[in-house]
C-alpha positions as CSV (number, residue, x, y, z in Angstrom):
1,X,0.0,0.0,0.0
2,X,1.3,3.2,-1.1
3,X,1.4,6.1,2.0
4,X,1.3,9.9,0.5
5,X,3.6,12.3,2.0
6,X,2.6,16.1,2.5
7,X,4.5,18.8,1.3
8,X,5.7,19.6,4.4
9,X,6.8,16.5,5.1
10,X,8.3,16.6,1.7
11,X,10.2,19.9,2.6
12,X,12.1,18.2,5.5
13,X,14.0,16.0,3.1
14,X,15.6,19.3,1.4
15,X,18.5,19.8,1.8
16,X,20.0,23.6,2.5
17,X,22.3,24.4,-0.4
18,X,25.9,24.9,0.4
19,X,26.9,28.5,0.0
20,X,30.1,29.3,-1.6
21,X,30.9,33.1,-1.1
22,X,33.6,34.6,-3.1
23,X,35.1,37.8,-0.8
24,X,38.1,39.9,-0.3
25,X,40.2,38.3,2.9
26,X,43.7,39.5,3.8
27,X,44.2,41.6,0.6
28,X,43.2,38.8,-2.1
29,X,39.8,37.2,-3.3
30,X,39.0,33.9,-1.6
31,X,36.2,31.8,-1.8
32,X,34.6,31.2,2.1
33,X,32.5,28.2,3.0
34,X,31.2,27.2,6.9
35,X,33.6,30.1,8.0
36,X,36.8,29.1,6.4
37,X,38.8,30.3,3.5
38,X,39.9,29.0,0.2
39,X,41.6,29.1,-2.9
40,X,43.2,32.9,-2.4
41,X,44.2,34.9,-5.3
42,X,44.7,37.8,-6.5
43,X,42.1,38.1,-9.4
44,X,38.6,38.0,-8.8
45,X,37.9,35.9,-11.5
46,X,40.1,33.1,-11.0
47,X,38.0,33.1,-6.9
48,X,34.3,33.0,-9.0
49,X,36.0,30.2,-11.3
50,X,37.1,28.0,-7.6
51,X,33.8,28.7,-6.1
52,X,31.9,27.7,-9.3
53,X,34.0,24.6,-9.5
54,X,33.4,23.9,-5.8
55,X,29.7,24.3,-6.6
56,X,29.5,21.7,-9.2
57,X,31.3,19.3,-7.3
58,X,28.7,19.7,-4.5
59,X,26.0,19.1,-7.4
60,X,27.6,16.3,-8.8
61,X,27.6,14.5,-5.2
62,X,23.9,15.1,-5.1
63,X,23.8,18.5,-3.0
64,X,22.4,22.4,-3.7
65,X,24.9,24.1,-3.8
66,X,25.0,28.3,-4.5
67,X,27.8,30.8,-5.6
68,X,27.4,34.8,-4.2
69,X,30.2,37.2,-4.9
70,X,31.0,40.0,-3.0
71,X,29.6,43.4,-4.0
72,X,26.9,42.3,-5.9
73,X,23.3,41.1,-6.4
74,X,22.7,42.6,-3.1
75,X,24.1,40.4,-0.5
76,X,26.6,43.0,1.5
């Protein structure tokens, strides 16, 4: 017999995605997850390309996984 599961049952089961943040530490970009930092460098771009690599790895192992970037889309 097959049991129906609410929504909100369903919503317990997601996961929160993993937030890589890509921000300026110790006079170089570095990509900070949990309150640790990564992957410093000097150009911004090469930080966004580690944190989007980071991300897909967390995809490809099944978890939601965001990138945000320091100065934009609103988050500082």
């Amino acid at each position: 017999m097959a049991h129906a599961v609410s929504a909100a049952a369903m919503s317990s089961f997601v996961t929160s995605p993993l937030i890589f943040t890509v921000v300026q530490h110790d006079g170089a970009w570095s990509v900070e997850h949990d309150g640790r930092h990564s992957n410093r460098s000097a150009d911004k771009a090469v930080a966004i390309a580690s944190a989007s690599k980071l991300a897909r790895a967390a995809l490809a192992g099944g978890r939601p996984a965001q990138v945000r970037i320091e100065g934009e889309t609103g988050y500082f």
